[in-house]
C-alpha positions in Angstrom: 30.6 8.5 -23.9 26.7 7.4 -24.5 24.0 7.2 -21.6 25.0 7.2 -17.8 28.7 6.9 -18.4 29.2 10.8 -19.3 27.5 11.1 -16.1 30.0 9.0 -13.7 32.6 10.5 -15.5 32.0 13.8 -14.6 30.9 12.9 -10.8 34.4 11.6 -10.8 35.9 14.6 -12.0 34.3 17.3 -9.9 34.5 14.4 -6.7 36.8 16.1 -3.8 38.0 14.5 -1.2 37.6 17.2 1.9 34.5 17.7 0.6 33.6 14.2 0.8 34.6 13.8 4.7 33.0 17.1 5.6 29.7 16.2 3.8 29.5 12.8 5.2 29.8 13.7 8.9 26.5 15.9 7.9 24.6 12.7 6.3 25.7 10.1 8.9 25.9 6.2 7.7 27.0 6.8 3.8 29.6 5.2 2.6 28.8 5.7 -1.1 29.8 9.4 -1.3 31.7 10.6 -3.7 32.0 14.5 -2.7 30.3 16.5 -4.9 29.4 19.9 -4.5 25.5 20.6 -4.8 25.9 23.2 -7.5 27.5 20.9 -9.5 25.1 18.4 -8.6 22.5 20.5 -9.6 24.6 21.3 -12.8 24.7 18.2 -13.9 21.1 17.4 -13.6 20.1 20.3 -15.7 22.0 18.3 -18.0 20.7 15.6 -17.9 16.9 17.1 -17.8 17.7 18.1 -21.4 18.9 15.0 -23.0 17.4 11.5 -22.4 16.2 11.7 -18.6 14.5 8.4 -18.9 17.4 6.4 -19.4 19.2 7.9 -16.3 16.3 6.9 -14.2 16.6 3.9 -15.3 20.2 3.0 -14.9 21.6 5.5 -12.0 22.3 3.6 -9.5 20.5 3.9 -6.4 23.7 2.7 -3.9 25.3 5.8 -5.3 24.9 8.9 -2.9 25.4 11.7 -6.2 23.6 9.2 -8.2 20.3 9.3 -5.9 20.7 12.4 -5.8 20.7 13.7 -9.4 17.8 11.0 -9.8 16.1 13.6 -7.4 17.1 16.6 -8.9 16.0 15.1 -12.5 12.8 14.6 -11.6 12.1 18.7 -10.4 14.0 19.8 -13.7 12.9 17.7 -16.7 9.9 18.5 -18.5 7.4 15.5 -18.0 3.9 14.8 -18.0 1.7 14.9 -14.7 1.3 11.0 -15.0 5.3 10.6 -16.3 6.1 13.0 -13.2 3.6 11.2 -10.0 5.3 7.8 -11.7 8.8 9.1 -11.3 8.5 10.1 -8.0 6.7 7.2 -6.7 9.9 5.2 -7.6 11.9 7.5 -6.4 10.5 8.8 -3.1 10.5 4.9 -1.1 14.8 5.1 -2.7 15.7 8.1 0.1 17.5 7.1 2.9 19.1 10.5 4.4 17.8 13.7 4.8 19.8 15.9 2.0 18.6 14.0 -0.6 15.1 14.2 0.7 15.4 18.3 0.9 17.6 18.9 -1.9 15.2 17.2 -3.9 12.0 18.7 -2.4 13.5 21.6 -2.7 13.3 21.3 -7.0 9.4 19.8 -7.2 8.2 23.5 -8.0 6.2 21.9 -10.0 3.6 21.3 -7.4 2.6 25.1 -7.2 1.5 24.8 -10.5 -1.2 21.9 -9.5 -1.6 22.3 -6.1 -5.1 19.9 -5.0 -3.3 17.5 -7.2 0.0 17.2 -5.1 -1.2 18.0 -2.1 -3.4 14.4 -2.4 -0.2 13.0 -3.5 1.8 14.3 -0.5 -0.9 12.5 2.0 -0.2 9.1 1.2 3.4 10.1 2.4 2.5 12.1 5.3 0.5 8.8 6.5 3.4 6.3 5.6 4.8 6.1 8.5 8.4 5.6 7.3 11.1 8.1 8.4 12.1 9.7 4.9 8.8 9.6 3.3 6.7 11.4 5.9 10.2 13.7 6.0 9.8 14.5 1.9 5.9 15.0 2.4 6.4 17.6 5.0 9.5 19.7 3.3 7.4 19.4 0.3 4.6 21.4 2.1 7.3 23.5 3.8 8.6 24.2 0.5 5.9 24.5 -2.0 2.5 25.7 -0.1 3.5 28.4 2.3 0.5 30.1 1.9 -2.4 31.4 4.8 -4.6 29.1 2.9 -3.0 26.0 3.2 -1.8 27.0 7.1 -4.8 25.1 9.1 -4.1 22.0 6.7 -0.3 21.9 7.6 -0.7 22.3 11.2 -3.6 19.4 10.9 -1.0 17.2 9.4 1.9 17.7 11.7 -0.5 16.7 14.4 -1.5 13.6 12.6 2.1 12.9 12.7 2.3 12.8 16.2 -0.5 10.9 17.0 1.9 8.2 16.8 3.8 6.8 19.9 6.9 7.9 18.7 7.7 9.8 16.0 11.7 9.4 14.5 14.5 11.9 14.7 14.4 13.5 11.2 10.5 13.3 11.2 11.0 15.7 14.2 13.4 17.9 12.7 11.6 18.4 9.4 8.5 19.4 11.5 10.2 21.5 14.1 11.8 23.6 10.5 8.7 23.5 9.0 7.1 25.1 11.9 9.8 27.6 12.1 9.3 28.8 8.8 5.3 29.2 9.6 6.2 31.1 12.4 8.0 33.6 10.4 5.1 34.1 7.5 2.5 33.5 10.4 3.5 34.2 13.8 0.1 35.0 15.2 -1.1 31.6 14.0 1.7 29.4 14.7 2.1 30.9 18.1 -1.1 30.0 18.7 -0.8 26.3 17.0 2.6 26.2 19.8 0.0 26.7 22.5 -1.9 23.8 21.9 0.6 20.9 22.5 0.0 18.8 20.1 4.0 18.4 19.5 6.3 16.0 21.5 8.7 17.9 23.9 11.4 17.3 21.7 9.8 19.0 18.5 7.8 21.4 20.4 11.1 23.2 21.6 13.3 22.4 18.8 11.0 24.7 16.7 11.2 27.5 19.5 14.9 27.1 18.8 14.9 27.3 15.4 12.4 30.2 15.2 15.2 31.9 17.8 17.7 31.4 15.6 15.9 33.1 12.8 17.2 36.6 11.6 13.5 37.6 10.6 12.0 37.9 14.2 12.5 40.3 16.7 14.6 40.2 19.8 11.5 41.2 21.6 9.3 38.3 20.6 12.4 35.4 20.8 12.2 36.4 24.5 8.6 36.1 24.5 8.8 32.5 22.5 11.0 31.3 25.8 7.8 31.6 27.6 6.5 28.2 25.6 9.7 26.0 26.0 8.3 22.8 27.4 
C-alpha cells in the first residue's frame, strides 16, 4: 500500500473498541474516533516522520480524530526546516478542536527549546487569538517547553493577558490552572506569590490550588498552607 493508505490500515488494525468508548467520554463531542492507543499513535508517526511526511499532511484527513492527531505528532518528529516547521504548524494549529490533540501534540514540539525567542514570538499570536484551542496549545506549549526561572515573569504576564478578557472558556482555564500547577512545583515562592495577586478568575485561581494539592511533589505542610488562598 503507497501514501496514506498504509496509514488507515494500520489505525484500523490497532482500533479497539473499549478503548474507543473510554477515550471518548475523556474528549467529549467526537464522533470520529477510532480507539487507538497513544503509543501506537505515537508509533505510527515515527513512521511516518521517516518516509514522506509531506504527503500525509497533505492528505490526512482532518475529520479523523487519529488522523489529526498523527498530523500533530508528525510535525514534533519529522525533520523539517524552521520555515517548513512554523508553516506546518500554522495549518495545523487553527485544525484542533479538543484538548488531547492540543497536549499530545504540544507535548512533541521539543523543537522549540532549541530556538527559543523564535517560538516564543510564534506562541504570542496564539496566546492573543482569542480562540479556545489555540490560546490552549500556546499555553501547554510554554508549560511544556520553557519551564525555566527566566521565562517565569513572562508566563505569568501572559496568563494575566488571558484573563483580561470577560470570560475566558473552560479548557483555556484548565490549561492555565495546570500550567500554574506545574510553576508552583519548580517555583513555589514565585507562584505563591503570582496566586496572591488575583489576577485569575475564581474558577482558575482555585482549580490550580487543587491541582498543586493533588501533586506528589509538595509537602503536606504547604498543601495546608495553599488552602489559605482558595477564593
Amino acid at each position: 500500500m503507497n501514501g496514506i493508505e498504509w496509514v488507515r490500515a494500520e489505525l484500523l488494525d490497532s482500533a479497539e473498541e473499549e478503548y474507543r468508548k473510554f477515550h471518548q467520554s475523556l474528549v467529549p463531542g467526537l464522533s470520529t474516533m477510532l480507539g487507538v492507543r497513544m503509543p501506537k499513535c505515537r508509533e505510527i508517526a515515527k513512521k511516518i516522520a521517516k518516509q514522506d511526511w509531506t504527503a500525509f499532511l497533505e492528505s490526512a484527513d482532518d475529520g479523523c480524530y487519529e488522523e489529526l492527531m498523527l498530523q500533530g505528532l508528525v510535525i514534533g518528529y519529522a525533520k523539517m526546516t524552521l520555515e517548513q516547521r512554523t508553516l506546518q504548524l500554522e495549518c495545523f494549529v487553527p485544525k484542533i478542536n479538543n484538548w488531547a490533540v492540543c497536549d499530545c501534540s504540544c507535548s512533541t514540539f521539543k523543537f522549540m527549546k532549541q530556538e527559543p525567542d523564535y517560538w516564543l514570538a510564534f506562541l504570542k499570536k496564539y496566546l492573543d487569538s482569542g480562540k479556545e484551542f489555540e490560546v490552549r496549545f500556546a499555553v501547554v506549549s510554554l508549560m511544556d517547553h520553557f519551564m525555566e526561572e527566566k521565562y517565569l515573569a513572562l508566563q505569568f504576564e501572559q496568563y494575566e493577558r488571558i484573563y483580561s478578557a470577560e470570560s475566558v472558556p473552560y479548557y483555556i482555564q484548565m490549561a492555565v490552572a495546570w500550567a500554574v500547577s506545574v510553576c508552583f512545583v519548580h517555583f513555589p515562592k514565585q507562584t505563591e506569590e503570582f496566586l496572591r495577586r488575583n489576577t485569575l478568575d475564581v474558577f482558575t485561581h482555585n482549580k490550580a490550588i487543587q491541582k498543586i494539592r493533588e501533586s506528589y511533589r509538595v509537602s503536606k505542610e504547604t498543601k495546608e498552607e495553599l488552602l489559605k488562598l482558595k477564593r
